[in-house]
C-alpha positions as CSV (number, residue, x, y, z in Angstrom):
1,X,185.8,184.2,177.8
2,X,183.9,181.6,176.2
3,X,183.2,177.8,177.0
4,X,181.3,174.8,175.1
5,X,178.7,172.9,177.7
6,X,176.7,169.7,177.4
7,X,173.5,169.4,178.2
8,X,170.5,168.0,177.2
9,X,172.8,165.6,174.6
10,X,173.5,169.0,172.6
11,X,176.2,171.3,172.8
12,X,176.1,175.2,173.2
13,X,179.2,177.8,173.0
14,X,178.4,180.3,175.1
15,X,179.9,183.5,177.0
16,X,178.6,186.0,179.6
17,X,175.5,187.5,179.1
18,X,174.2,185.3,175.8
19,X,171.1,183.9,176.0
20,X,170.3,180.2,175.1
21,X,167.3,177.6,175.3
22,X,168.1,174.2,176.1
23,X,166.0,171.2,176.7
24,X,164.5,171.3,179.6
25,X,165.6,171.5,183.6
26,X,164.7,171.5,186.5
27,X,164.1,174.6,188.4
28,X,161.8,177.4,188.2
29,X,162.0,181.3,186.9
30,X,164.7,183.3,188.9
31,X,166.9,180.6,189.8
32,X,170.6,180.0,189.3
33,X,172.0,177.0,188.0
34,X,175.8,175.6,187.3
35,X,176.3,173.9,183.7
36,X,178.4,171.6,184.7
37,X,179.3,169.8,181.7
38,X,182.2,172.1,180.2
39,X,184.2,170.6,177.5
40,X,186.1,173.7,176.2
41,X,187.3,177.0,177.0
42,X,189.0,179.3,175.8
43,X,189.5,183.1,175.5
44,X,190.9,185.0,172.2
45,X,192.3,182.3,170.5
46,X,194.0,181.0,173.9
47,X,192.6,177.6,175.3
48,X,192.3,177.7,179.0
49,X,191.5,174.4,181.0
50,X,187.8,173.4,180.9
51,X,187.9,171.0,184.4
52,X,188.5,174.6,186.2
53,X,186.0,176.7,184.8
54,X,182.3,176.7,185.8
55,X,179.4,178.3,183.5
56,X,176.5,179.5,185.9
57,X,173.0,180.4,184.4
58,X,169.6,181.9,185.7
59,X,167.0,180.4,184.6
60,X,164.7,182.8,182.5
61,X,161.5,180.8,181.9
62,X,160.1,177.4,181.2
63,X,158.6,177.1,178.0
64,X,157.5,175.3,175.0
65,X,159.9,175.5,171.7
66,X,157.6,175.6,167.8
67,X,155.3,173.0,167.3
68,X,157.0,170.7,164.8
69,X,154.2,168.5,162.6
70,X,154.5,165.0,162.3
71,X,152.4,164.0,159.2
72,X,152.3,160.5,157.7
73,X,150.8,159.3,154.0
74,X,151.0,156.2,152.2
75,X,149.9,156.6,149.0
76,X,146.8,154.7,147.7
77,X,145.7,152.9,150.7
78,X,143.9,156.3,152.3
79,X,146.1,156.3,155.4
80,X,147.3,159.7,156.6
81,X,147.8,160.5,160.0
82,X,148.6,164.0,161.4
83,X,149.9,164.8,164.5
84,X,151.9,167.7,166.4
85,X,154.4,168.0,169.5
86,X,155.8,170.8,171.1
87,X,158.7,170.0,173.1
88,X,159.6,171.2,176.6
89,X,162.5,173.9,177.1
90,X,164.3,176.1,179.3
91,X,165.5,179.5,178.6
92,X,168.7,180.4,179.7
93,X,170.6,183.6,180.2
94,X,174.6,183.0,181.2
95,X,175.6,185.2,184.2
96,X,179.6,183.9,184.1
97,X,182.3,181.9,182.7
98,X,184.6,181.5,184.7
């Protein structure tokens, strides 16, 4: 069975067992969460109701995702500006859909 969940603003499909990083939330290594947000489910073609189905999650690590460089020019006035920012994730492995 699969199921598409909101969080962080973004969606994810997931199913039992995959492994997903979101943005980040609260909690700490070990512990299990409930992605509450389910907007679809469904199971070999077959749609199944998505306000009955919970998604629950343990909570892998908290991390940082790549650094993504910001870098800014305008062109004959000798203004550049560099800067970096590495955003704060979550790393998620789904335990059940169900």
């Amino acid at each position: 069975m699969f199921a598409i969940v909101r969080t962080g603003g973004k969606q994810y499909r997931v199913a039992a067992g995959d492994k997903i990083a979101v943005e980040k939330l609260a909690g700490e290594a070990g512990e299990t969460i409930t992605l509450g947000d389910v907007l679809l489910a469904g199971e070999d073609g077959a749609l199944a109701d998505a306000a009955k189905v919970t998604v629950s999650a343990e909570i892998i690590a908290q991390a940082k995702s790549e650094k993504v460089v910001v870098f800014k020019k305008r062109r004959r006035h000798n203004y550049r500006r560099k800067n970096g920012h590495r955003q704060q994730m979550t790393l998620l492995r789904i335990l059940s859909v169900a």
